[in-house]
Each structure stands twice: as C-alpha cells, then as structure tokens.
N, C-alpha and C positions, 0 to 999 in steps of 0.2 A: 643198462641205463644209457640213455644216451650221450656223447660225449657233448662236452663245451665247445667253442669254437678256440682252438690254442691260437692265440693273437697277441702274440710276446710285443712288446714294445721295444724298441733299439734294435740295432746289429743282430743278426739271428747266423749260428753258425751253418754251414754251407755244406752242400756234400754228403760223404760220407756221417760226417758228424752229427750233423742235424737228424739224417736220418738214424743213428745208434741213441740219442737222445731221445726221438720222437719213442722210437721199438722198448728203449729202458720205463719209459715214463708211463708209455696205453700199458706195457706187463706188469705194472704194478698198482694200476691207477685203482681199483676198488680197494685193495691192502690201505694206500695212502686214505682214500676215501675217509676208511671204517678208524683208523687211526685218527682222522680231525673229528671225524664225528664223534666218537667217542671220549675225545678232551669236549667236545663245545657242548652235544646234544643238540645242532642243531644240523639239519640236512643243509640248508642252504648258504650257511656260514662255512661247512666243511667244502662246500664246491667253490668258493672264494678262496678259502684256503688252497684248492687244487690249482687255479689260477695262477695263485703268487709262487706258488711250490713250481711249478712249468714256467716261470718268469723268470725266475734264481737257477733253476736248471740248464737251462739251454746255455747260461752263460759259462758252465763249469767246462772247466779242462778235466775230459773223460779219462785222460791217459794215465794218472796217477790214482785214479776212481779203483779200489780194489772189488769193494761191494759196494754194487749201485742202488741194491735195494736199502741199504743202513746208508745210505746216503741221503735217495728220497727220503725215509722216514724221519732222517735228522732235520731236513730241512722244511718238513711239514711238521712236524714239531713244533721247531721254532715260531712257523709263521702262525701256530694253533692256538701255542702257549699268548701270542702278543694278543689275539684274537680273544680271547679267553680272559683276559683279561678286561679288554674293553665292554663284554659284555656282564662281566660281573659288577659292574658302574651302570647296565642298559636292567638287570634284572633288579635292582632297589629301587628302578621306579615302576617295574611292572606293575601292571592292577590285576592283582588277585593271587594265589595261586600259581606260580612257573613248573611247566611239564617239556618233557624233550618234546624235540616233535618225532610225530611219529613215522616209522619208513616200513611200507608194503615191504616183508620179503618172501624170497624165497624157499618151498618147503624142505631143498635140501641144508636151509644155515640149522635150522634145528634137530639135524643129524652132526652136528659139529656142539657136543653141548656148553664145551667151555667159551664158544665165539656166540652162541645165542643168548649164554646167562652175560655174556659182556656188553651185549646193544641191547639189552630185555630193559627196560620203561623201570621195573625196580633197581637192579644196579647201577643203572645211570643216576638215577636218585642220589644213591648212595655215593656215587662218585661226586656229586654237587657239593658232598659235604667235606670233602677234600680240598686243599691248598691248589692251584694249578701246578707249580714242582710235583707237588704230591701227588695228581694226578697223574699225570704226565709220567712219571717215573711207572705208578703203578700199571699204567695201562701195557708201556710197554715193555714190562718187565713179564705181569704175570697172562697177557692176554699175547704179545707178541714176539716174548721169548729173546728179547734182544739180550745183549750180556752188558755187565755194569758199565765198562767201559765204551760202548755204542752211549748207552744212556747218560754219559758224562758228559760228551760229545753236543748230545741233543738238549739237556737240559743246563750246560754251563755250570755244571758241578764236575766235583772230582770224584774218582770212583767209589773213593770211602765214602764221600758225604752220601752217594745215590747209596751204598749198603744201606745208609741208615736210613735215611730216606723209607724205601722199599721195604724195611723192617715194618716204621713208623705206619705207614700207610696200610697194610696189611694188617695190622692190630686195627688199626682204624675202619677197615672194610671187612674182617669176619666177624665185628661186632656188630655188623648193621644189615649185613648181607641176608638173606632170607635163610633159616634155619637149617632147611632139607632142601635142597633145591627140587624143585620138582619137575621131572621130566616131561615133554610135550606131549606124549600122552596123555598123563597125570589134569596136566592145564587143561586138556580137551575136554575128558571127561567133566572136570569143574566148570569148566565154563558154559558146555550143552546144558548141564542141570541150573547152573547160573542163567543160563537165557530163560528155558521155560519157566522157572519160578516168577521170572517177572514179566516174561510174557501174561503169563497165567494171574498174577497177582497172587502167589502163593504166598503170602508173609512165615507162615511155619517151616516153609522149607528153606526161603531166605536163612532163615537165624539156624536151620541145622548148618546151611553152608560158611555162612560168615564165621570171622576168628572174632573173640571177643571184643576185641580191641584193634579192630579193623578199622581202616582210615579211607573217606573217601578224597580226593583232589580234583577237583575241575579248573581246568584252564581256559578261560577266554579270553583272555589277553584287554580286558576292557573294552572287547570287539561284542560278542554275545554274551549274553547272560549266562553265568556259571555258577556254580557254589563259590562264596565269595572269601570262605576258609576253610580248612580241613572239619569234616564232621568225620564225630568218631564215635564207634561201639555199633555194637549187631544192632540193637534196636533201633537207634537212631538212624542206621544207616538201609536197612530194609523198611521204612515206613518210609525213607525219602526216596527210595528207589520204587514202591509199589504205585507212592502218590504220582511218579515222575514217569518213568519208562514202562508203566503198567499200561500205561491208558493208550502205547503207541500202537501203529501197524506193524503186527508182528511179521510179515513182507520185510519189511523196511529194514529188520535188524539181522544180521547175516557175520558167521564168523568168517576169521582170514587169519593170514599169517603175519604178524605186526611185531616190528622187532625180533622175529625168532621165536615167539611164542604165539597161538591161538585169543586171538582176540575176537572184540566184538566192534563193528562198524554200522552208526545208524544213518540212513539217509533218509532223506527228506524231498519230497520231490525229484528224486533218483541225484537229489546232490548228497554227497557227505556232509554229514550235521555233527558226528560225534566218532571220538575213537574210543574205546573204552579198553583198559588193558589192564591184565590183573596181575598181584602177585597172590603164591598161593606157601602160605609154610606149615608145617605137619596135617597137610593135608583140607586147612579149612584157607579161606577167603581170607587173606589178611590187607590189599590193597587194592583199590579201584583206582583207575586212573583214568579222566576221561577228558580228553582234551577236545575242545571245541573252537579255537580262535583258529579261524578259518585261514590267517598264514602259513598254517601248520599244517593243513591239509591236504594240501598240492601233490605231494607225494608218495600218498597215498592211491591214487586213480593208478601207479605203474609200478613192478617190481625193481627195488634197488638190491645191487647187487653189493655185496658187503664179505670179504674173508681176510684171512688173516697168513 
C-alpha cells in the first residue's frame, strides 16, 4: 500500500538517527498497520494512528530501545486505545447498523489462518463486543503473541491484571467466535453456491445454504440505503436477498479477497456499490455482511497489506 507522507512536526532527529527510525518504523509499518486496525475496524482511523505512532517515534532515544518492534506496538496502542475510544461516542450516533470497513487483501493473508480469522468482518464483530483494555489486551496477546509484560507496558496495567484481563477476554471471544472456523476454501465453495443462487433467484437453494438463524447487516452509514436493522432466519433472509440482489447484473457481482476471506463485491456502473462478506459455522451461512456507505469503500479499489 502506499505510504503516507511521514511529516513529523518539531525537531526531527538528524543523521544516523533519523535514518534507524525511518528503516525501524517502514519494517514494521503493516504489523503496526494490522495492530490499529484491528483495535478500531476502521482502515482509515488506523492510518492516523500510523501518523501519530511516527510523531512519538522519531522523538525516542533509540539507544536504550531493546525491542523496537514492542516498542512501535506500544505506542500504537496507546494512540489506538485513545482513538477507540472517541469513536465508540462517534458509533451511538451512527444511523443504522455499524460494519468495519472493509480492506482488499491479499491471497497470501489467507494462508496465515490465525491472521485472516483475526481481520475476517466476523471477529472483528466479535471484538466490538469487548472493553477496549479488553480488546487491546486480546488482540495482542492471542493475534500478536506479545508477553504479559509488553501488554502491561501498552495497556497501563500490571502484568497480573492483563493475566486476567486476557483470561476474561478469551471466555468472552470463544463464546461468540464462529463455531468451526472455516477454512478459505470452505468460504469459497459457500460463497460460489452463495452467488449463483441469487444470481439465479434460486430461493430453495438459498435456505439449504443459510444457518437457521442467520443474520443479515447492512451498513450505510445514513449515506445509502441499507437494511435499517439486523433481519434474521433463513426465510426472511433469502426472500430479501432474491427480491434484492436477484434482479441485479450478474457481470456486476464478482468475488475477491476481503478481509482474508472470499467475499462478494457489487458494482454498479463499474463503481463499488456493495461489499458483502460472510461468516460461515458448521458449514451453513450464518452471517451476511454487506456494507455499502460509500466511506468505507475507498479501500477496496487496492490491496492492503496487513501481517503480523
């Protein structure tokens, strides 16, 4: 992805130094990236956060820096966690429906399965229902392997309270996390059968695919027209998908790589209109997700690079 333009305000260190900062900060910058994004869900709040994280940086004295990458991630943390915050004051006035946004990746994140079910459109759900500590803790505890003591650092706890923390938090995401996770494979196949059914207007093949108790989300931010609450159950949710995405140009709807999983992208006049992205548990349809507020979209026209 492209870089930002790094335009530090004050004094910038000189030399040698600038340059070990610049070389420490580009080798790590998609890790930092995937690390705010994953506290905020939003692409474009995490590249502010890279911002401020390169603002704070340049200023440190490298010579006592043991690890520079538990360094960055502390300090993108922090500026993720204050971030994260202000936005969970910006999401109770959202109108409708709040979905991450979504990020174009690449086909090799979904050869990494622990880092695609961590950016996948359903965990990040799951992670919304978390404290930001709790977040925070979790992410990079069991996504980025840091040790208590790093996470004590980053999150202004002490190492016991992050044990319990990272206890707490894990009870609270294997209870909501998708059953079986299902492999990119797995998604592929559901989702090719997923498209032609409503290509086709198939309603009976709909409801073999859907999970009982399947839930759809539309996002449009009060910008375009979306579903304006969660509709839920196979029936209701394949009669609103036949009456809806039946009638479209089947040109137009094209799967990709979204999040680390096989999704579905509609466009509309060769623009993007819709992301749609699924989760899938013992093997049926249990989540649609289809975002459509068109601030969210940007990021999808280019591959983001995202590891851990």
């Amino acid at each position: 992805m492209s870089e930002r333009p790094l335009d530090p305000a004050g004094p910038l260190p000189s030399g040698d130094r600038m340059g070990s900062a610049t070389e420490a900060f580009v080798a790590h910058r998609n890790l930092l990236f995937t690390v705010a994004y994953e506290l905020l869900g939003s692409a474009a709040d995490a590249e502010d956060v890279l911002q401020e994280t390169w603002l704070r940086w340049v200023g440190v004295d490298l010579d006592p820096v043991r690890d520079q990458r538990a360094y960055l991630v502390r300090i993108t943390t922090r500026q993720a966690l204050s971030r994260l915050r202000t936005l969970r004051r910006r999401k109770e006035s959202y109108v409708g429906p709040w979905l991450p946004e979504p990020l174009l990746t690449a086909p090799d994140v979904a050869e990494d399965v622990e880092l695609a079910e961590s950016v996948s459109m359903a965990m990040l759900l799951v992670l919304e229902t978390l404290s930001p500590t709790e977040r925070a803790v979790f992410v990079l505890r069991e996504v980025f392997d840091l040790d208590y003591d790093e996470i004590a650092e980053a999150v202004d706890k002490s190492p016991a309270a992050v044990r319990q923390i990272a206890h707490r938090a894990r009870g609270h995401v294997a209870a909501r996390r998708p059953r079986g996770v299902a492999s990119a494979a797995q998604t592929r196949d559901a989702l090719a059968a997923f498209q032609w059914a409503v290509e086709t207007g198939d309603l009976r093949q709909l409801l073999d695919l859907l999970a009982p108790d399947v839930v759809v989300l539309g996002d449009g931010g009060g910008v375009v027209k979306a579903v304006p609450k969660p509709v839920v159950g196979a029936d209701r949710v394949a009669r609103l998908l036949t009456a809806g995405l039946g009638r479209i140009d089947a040109a137009s709807l094209r799967p990709a790589q979204v999040n680390g999983y096989p999704a579905l992208i509609l466009r509309v006049d060769g623009v993007i209109d819709t992301v749609m992205a699924l989760r899938i548990d013992d093997g049926l349809i249990s989540g649609l997700y289809a975002v459509r507020n068109p601030e969210k979209l940007s990021r999808v026209e280019r591959e983001i690079a995202v590891s851990r």
